[in-house]
C-alpha positions as CSV (number, residue, x, y, z in Angstrom):
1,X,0.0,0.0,0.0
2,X,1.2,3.3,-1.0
3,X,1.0,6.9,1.2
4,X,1.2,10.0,-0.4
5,X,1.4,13.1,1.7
6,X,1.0,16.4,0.3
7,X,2.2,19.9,1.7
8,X,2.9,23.5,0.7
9,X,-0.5,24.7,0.2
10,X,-1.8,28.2,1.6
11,X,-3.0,31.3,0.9
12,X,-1.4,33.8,-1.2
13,X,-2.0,37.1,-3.6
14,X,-2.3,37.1,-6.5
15,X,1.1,37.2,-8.8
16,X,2.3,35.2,-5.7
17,X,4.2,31.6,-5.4
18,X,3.5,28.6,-3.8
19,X,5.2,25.4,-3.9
20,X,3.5,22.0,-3.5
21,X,5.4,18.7,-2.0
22,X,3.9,15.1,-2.8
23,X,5.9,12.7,-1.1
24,X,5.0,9.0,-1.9
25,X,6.2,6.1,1.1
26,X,4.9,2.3,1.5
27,X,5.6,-0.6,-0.8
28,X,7.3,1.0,-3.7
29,X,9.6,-0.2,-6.0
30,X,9.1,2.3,-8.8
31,X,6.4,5.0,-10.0
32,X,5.4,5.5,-13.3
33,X,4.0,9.0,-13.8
34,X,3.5,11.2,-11.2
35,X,1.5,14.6,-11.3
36,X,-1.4,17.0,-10.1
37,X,-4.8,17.5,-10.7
38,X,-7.1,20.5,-9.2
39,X,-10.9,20.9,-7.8
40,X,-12.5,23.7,-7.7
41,X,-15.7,24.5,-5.7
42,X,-18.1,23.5,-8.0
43,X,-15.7,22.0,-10.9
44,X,-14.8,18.7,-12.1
45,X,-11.1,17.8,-11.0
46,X,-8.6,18.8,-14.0
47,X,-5.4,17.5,-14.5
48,X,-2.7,20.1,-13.6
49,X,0.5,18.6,-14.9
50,X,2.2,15.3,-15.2
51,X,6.0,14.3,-15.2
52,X,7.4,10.4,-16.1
53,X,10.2,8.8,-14.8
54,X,12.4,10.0,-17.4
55,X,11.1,13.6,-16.7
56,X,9.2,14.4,-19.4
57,X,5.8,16.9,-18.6
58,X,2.5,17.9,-19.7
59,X,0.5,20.7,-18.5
60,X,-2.9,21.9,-19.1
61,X,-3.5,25.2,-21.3
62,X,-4.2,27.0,-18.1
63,X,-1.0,27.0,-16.4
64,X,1.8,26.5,-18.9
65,X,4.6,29.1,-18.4
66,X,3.5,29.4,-14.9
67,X,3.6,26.5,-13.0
68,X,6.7,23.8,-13.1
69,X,6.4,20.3,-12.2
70,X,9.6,18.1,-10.9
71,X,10.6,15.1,-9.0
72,X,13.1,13.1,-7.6
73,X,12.9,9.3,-8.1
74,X,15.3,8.7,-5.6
75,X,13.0,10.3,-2.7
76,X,9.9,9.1,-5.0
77,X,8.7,13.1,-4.6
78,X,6.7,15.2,-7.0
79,X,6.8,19.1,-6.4
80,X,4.8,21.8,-8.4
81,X,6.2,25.2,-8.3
82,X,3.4,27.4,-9.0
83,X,4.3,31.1,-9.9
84,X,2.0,34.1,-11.2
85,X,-0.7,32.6,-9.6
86,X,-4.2,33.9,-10.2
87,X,-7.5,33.8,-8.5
88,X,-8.8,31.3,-11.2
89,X,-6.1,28.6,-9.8
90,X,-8.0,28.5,-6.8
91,X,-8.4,25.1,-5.5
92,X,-7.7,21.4,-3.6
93,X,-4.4,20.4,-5.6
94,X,-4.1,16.8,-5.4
95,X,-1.0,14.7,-6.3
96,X,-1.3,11.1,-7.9
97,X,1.0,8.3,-8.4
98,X,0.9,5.8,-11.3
99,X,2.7,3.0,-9.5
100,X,3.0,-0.8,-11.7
101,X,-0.1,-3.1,-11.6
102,X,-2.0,-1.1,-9.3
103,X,-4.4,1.5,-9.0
104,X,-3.6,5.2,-9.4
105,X,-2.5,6.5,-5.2
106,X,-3.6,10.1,-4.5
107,X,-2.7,12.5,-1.8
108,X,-5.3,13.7,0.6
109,X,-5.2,17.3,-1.1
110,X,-3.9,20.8,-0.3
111,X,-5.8,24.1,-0.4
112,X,-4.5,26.4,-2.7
113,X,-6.2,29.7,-2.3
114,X,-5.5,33.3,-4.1
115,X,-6.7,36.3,-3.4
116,X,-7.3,39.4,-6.3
């Protein structure tokens, strides 16, 4: 069974930073893709941004040239480094792991709040 806990979310203004930690722990002997999705009040969850093994990364539309995703395999961590943030990217950020022959893990979630 795999843990992810997540940290690094807050409130902030807007054209602030914030920086998200994911760090997975349990029975792990590799991850496949790791990444972030987002729920807002009244939204369906959308996927954020993803990063492989090999550290390639997607991001939705929304938040490319803004946010950065990362990870060390080593410490089996994901991080998204969210920068110009606006009140639009309000939301619970939640951090998945793809892990072999199992079902996706998630992290409890993290409030992510910006003011105008």
């Amino acid at each position: 069974q795999v843990q992810l806990v997540e940290s690094g979310g807050g409130l902030v203004q807007a054209g602030g930073s914030l920086r998200l930690s994911c760090a997975a722990s349990g029975s792990i002997f590799s991850i496949n893709a790791m990444g972030w999705y987002r729920q807002a009040p009244g939204k369906q969850r959308e996927l954020v941004a993803t990063i492989t093994p090999g550290y390639s990364t997607n991001y939705a539309d929304s938040v490319k040239g803004r946010f950065t995703i990362s990870r060390d395999n080593a410490k089996n961590t994901v991080w998204l480094q969210m920068d110009s943030l606006k009140p639009e990217d309000t939301a619970v950020y939640y951090c998945f792991a793809d892990l072999p022959y199992a079902p996706r893990s998630w992290g409890q979630g993290t409030q992510v709040t910006v003011s105008s």
